[in-house]
C-alpha positions as CSV (number, residue, x, y, z in Angstrom):
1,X,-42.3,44.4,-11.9
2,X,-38.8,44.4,-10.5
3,X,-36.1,46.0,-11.9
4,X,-32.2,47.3,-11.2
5,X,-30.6,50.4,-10.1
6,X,-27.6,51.4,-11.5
7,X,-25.4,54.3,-10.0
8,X,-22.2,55.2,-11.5
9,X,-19.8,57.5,-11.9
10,X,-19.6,59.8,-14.8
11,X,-16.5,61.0,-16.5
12,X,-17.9,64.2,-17.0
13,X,-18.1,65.0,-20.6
14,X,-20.7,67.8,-20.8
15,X,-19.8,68.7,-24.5
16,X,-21.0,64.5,-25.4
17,X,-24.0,64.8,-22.6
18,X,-25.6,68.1,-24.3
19,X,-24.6,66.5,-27.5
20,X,-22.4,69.0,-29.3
21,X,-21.5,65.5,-31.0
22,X,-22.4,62.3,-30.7
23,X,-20.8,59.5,-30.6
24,X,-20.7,55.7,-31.7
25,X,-23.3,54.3,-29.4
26,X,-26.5,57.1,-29.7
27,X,-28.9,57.5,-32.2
28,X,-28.5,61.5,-33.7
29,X,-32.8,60.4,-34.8
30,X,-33.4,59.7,-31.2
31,X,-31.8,62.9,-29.7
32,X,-34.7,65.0,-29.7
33,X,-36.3,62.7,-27.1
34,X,-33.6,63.4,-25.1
35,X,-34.4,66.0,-21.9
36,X,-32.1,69.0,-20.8
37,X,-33.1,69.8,-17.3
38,X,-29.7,72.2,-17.0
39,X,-26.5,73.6,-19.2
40,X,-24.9,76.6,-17.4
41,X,-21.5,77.3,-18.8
42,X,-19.1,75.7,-15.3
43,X,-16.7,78.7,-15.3
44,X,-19.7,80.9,-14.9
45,X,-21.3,79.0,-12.5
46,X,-18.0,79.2,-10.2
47,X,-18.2,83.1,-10.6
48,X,-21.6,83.1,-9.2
49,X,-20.7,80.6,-6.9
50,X,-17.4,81.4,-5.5
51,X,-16.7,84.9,-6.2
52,X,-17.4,86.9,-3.1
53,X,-15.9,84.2,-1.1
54,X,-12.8,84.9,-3.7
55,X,-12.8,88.8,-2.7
56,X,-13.0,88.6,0.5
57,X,-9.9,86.2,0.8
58,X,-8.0,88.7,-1.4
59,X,-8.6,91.2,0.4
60,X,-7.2,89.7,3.6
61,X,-3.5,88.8,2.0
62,X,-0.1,90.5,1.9
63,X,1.6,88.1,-0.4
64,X,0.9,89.0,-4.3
65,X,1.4,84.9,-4.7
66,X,-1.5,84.0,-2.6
67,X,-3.9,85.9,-4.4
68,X,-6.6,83.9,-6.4
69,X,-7.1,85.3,-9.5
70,X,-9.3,82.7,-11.5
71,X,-10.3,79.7,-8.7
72,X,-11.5,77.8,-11.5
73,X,-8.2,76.8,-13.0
74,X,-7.1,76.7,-9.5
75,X,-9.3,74.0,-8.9
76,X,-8.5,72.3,-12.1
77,X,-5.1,72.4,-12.2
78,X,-4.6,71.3,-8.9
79,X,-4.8,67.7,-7.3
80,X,-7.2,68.2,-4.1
81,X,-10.8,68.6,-5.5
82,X,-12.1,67.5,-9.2
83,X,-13.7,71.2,-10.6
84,X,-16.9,68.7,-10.4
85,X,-18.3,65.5,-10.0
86,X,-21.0,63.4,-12.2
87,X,-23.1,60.7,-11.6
88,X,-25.2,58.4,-14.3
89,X,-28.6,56.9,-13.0
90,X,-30.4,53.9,-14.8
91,X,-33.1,51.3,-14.3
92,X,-33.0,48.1,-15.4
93,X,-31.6,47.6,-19.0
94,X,-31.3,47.2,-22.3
95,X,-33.4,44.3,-21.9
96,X,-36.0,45.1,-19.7
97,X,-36.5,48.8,-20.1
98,X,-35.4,49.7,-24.1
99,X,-35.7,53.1,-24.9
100,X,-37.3,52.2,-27.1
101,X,-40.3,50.3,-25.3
102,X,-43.2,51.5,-22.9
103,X,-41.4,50.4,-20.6
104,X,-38.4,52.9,-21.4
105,X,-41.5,55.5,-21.5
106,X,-42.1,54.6,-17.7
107,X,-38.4,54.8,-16.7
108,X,-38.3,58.2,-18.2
109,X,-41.2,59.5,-15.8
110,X,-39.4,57.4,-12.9
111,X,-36.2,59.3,-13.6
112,X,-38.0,62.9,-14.8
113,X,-39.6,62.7,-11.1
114,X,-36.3,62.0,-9.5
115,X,-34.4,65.1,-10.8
116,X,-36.8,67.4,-9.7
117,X,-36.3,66.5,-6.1
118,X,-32.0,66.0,-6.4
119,X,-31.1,70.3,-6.2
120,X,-33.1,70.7,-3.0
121,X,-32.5,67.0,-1.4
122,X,-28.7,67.9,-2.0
123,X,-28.2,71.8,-1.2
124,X,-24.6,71.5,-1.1
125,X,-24.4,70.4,-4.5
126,X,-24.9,73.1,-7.1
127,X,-26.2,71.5,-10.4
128,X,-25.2,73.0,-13.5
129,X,-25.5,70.1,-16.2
130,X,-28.4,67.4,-15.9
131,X,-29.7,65.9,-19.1
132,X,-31.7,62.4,-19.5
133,X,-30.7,60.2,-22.9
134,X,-33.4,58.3,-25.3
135,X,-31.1,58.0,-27.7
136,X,-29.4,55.5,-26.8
137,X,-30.0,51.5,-25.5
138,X,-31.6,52.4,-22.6
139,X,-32.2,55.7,-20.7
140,X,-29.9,57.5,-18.1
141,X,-29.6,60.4,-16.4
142,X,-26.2,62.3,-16.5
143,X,-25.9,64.9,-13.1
144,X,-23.0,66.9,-13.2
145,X,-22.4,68.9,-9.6
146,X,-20.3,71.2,-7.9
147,X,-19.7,70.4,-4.2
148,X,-19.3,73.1,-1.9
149,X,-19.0,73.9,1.7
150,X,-19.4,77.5,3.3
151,X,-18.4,79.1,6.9
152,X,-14.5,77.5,6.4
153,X,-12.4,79.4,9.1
154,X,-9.1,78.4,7.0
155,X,-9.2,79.7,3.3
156,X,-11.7,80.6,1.6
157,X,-15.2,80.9,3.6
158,X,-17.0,78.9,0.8
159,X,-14.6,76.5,-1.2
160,X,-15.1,73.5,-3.3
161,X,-15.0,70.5,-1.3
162,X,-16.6,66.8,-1.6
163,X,-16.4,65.5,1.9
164,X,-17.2,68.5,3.6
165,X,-20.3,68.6,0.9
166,X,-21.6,65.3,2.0
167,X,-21.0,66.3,5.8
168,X,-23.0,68.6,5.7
169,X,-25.6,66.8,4.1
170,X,-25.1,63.9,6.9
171,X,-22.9,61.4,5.2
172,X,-20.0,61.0,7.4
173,X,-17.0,58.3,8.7
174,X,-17.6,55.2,7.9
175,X,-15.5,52.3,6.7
176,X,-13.3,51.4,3.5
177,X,-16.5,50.5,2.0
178,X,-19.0,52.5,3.6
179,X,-17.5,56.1,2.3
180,X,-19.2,59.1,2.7
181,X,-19.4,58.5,-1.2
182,X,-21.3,55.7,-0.8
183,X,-23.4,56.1,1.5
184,X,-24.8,59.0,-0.5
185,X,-24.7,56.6,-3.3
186,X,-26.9,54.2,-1.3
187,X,-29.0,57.0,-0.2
188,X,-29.6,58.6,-3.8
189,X,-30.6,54.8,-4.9
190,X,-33.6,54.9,-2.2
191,X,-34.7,58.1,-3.1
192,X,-34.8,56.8,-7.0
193,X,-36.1,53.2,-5.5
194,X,-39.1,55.2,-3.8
195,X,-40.1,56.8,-7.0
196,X,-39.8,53.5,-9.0
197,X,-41.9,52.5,-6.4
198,X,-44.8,55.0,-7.1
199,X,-44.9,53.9,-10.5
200,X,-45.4,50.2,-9.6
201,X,-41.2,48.9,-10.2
202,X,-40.0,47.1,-7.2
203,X,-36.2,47.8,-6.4
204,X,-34.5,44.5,-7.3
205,X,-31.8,44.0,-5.7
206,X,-28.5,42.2,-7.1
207,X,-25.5,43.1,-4.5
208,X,-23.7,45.6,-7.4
209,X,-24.9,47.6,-10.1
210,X,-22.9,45.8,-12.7
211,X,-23.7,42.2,-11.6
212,X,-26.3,42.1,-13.5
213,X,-24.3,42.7,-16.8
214,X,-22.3,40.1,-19.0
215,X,-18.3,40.5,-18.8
216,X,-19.0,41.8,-23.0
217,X,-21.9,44.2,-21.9
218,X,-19.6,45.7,-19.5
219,X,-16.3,46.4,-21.7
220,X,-18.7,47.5,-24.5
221,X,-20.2,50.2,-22.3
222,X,-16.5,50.7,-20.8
223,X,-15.3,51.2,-24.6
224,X,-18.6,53.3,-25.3
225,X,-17.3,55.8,-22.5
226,X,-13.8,55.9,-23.5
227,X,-14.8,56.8,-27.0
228,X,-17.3,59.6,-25.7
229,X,-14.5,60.7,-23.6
230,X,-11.6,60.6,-26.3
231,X,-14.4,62.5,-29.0
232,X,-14.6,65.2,-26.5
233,X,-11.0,65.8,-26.0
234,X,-11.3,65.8,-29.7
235,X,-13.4,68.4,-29.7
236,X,-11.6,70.7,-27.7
237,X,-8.2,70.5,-29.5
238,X,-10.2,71.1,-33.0
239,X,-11.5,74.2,-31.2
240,X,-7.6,75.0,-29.6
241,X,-6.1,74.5,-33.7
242,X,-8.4,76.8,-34.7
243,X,-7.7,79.5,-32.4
244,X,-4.0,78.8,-33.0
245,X,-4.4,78.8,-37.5
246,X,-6.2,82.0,-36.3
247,X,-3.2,83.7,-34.7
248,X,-0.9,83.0,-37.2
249,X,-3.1,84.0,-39.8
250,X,-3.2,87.5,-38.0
251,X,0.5,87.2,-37.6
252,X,0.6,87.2,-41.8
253,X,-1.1,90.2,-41.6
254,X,1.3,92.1,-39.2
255,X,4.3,91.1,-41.4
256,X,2.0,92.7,-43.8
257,X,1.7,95.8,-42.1
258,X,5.2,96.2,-41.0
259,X,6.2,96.2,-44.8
260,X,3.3,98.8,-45.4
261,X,5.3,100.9,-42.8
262,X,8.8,100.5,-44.8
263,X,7.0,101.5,-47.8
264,X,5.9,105.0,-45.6
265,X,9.0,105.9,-44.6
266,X,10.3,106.0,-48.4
267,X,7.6,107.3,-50.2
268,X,5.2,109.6,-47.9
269,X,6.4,113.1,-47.4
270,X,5.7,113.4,-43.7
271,X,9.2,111.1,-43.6
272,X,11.2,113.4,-46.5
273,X,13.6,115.5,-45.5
274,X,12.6,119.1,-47.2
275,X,14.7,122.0,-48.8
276,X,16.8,124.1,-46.8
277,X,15.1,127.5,-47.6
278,X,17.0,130.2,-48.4
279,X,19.3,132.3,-46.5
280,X,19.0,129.4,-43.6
281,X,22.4,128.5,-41.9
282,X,23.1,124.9,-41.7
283,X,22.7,124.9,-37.9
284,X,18.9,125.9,-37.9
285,X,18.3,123.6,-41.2
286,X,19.8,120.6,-38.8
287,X,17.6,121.9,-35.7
288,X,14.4,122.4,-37.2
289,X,14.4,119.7,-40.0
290,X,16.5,117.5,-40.1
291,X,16.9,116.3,-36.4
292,X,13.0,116.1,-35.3
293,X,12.7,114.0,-38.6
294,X,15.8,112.0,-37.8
295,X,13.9,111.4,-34.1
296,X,10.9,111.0,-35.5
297,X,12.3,108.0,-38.2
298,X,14.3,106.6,-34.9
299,X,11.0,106.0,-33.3
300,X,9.0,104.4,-35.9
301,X,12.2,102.3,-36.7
302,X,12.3,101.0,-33.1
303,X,8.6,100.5,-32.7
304,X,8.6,98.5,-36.0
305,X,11.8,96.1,-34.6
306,X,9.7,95.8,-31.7
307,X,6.7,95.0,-33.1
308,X,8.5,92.1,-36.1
309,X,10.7,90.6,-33.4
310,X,7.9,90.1,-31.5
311,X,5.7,88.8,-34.4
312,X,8.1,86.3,-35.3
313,X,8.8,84.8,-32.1
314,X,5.0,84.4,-31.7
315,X,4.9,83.1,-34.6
316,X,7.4,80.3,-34.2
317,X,6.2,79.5,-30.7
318,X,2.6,79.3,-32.5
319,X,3.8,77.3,-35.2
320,X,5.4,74.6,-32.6
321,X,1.8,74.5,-30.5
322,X,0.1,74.0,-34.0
323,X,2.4,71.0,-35.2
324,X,1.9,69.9,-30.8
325,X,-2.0,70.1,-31.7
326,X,-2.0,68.3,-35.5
327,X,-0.1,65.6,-33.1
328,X,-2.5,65.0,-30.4
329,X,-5.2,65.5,-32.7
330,X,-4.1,62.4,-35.3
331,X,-3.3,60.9,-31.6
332,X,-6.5,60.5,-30.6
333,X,-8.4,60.0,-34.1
334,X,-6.2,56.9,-34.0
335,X,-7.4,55.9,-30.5
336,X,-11.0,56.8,-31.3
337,X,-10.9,54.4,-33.9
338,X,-9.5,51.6,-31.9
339,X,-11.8,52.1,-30.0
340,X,-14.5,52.2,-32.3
341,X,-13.4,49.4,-34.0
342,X,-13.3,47.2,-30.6
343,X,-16.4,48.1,-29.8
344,X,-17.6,46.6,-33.1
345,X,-16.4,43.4,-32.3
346,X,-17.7,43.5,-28.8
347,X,-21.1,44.0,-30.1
348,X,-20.3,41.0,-32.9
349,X,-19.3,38.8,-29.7
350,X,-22.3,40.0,-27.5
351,X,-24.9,38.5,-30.0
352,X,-22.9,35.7,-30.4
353,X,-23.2,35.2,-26.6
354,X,-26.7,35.5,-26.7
355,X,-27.4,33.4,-29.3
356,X,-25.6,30.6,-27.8
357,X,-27.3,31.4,-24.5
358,X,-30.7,31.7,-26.4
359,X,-29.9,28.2,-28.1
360,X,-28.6,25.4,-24.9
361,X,-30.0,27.6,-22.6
362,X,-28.8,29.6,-19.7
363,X,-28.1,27.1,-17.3
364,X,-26.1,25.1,-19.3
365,X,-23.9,28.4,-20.7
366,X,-23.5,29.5,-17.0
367,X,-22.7,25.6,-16.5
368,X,-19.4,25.8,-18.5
369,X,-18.7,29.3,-17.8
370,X,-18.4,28.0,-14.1
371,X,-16.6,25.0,-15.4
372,X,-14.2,27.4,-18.0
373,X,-13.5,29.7,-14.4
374,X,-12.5,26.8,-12.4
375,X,-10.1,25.8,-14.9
376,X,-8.6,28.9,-15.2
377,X,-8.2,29.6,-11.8
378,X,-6.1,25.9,-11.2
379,X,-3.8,26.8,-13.8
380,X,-3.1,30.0,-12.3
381,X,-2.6,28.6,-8.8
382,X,1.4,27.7,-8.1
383,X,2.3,24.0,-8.9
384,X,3.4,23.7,-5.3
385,X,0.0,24.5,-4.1
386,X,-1.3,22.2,-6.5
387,X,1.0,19.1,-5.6
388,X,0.1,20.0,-1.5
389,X,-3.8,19.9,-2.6
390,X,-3.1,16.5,-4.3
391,X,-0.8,15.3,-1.6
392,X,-3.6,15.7,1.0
């Protein structure tokens, strides 16, 4: 039995990869076949990770603005290094090894023997999110990493860093096509090829990991991504309105309060001026009553200007981040669903594709595709060109 190896590169959407939600292309009745090998929460995995590298930097500056107060978001926010990295392992495909087949079962023990190995084969990447899919076409192993490097004389003594990662691991130089990436790559498909290899699957070998795939496979997987992608973005900005409607819900409540507080000052005697007993001059009746309450109401007053001003300016700075969020929200429902909706037809034109191939025959489809290309590519080619080619 021979069979592919595919290695790509994830986008990195944990939320769809644990499935919080699913999307379009899985199966919700096929999830619980799905294997979690990891789910640590990334921000405290960087704590664990990076803190005492983070102190001991701190510690060493002079300048309040170079002190790194969540590395994290500095990470994130910044354009040097990705917070982490993902890759997506499968064998074969939908064709030869279904999910949904024995012979899905056996790619699931070739990939389940894999993982275990990945953490110590690759020390300078820290897993925090690994799961393997059966619910959908066929199954695939997400890996979501941190790369890090430690003993750094400039910066921080252990920093996030790709190429330094995979230097340390060996992969170094190279040319525009032999990376340090991928020669990792390479090397990650050999480790994977060995274990096929123990479960009697040959590596077949096709030059690229998407040659093997139809032009309509490939832009329904691309559009399968996309929409995993945009429903995780989703995801988060539902979570970011409701914290949002939350606030200003509590903002209600302070306008509330500070109109329970107007109420006190008329009504409760603690804010009443008293009687003037008898026989007292009109200079103690002002120093002992009627100045401390006079401070007293000054006080309250300003805290409660304080407090409203404040209140409404949060909550018209809230109110412009909501309508922001009900935006970018409709924004990508309406992308999601072009999506959705392309993928659909993709899918129709897929079967389509196979049916004709299924009816003349391979050979004679990749016949006239050839023919179809060849075409294409002389009208595209400049009419000068064209007249010299005749000419000669």
């Amino acid at each position: 039995m021979q069979r592919t190896i595919s290695v790509m590169v994830g986008k990195g959407s944990v939320n769809h990869n644990s499935r919080q939600f699913h999307a379009a292309n899985t199966d919700p009745e096929r999830s619980g076949l799905n294997r979690s090998y990891c789910n640590e929460n990334i921000r405290q995995v960087y704590h664990e990770m990076f803190d005492g590298a983070i102190s001991r930097y701190n510690d060493k500056q002079t300048r309040n603005d170079r002190v790194i107060d969540d590395y994290y978001e500095k990470i994130r926010s910044g354009k040097q290094e990705k917070p982490f990295h993902e890759i997506i392992l499968q064998i074969g495909n939908k064709d030869d090894m279904n999910a949904q087949t024995e012979n899905g079962e056996l790619a699931v023990k070739v990939l389940d023997e894999y993982i275990q190995s990945f953490q110590s084969r690759n020390p300078n990447m820290r897993v925090f999110s690994a799961h393997l899919h059966m619910d959908e076409a066929t199954p695939h192993l997400h890996i979501d990493f941190v790369p890090f490097t430690t003993g750094s004389k400039r910066g921080l003594d252990t920093r996030v860093s790709l190429k330094q990662a995979l230097a340390a691991q060996g992969f170094t130089g190279g040319s525009r096509q032999e990376t340090e990436w991928n020669q990792w790559v390479e090397s990650e498909k050999e480790q994977l090829a060995a274990a096929m290899e123990r479960h009697g699957i040959e590596w077949e070998q096709k030059g690229t990991h998407k040659k093997h795939l139809s032009v309509l496979n490939y832009e329904k997987e691309m559009r399968a991504e996309e929409i995993a992608e945009l429903e995780d973005k989703l995801h988060d900005k539902k979570l970011e309105f409701n914290t949002v409607a939350k606030r200003i819900a509590n903002l209600d409540k302070a306008e509330e309060s500070i109109e329970s507080i107007s109420q006190k000052i008329y009504h409760e005697p603690e804010y009443q001026l008293a009687e003037p007993p008898t026989l007292m001059s009109a200079k103690n009746y002002r120093t002992k009553f009627a100045m401390p309450l006079v401070k007293k109401l000054k006080s309250l007053i300003k805290s409660t200007l304080v407090r409203y001003f404040a209140a409404v300016d949060d909550y018209q700075r809230l109110n412009q981040t909501n309508g922001r969020l009900y935006k970018d929200n409709e924004r990508l429902s309406n992308s999601n669903e072009k999506l959705s909706a392309e993928n659909t037809r993709l899918r129709a034109e897929n079967r389509d594709y196979a049916l004709l191939r299924k009816v003349f025959g391979s050979e004679q489809i990749n016949g006239l595709l050839e023919q179809a290309r060849t075409i294409q590519q002389e009208q595209k080619r400049p009419a000068r060109s064209r007249g010299y080619d005749r000419g000669r």
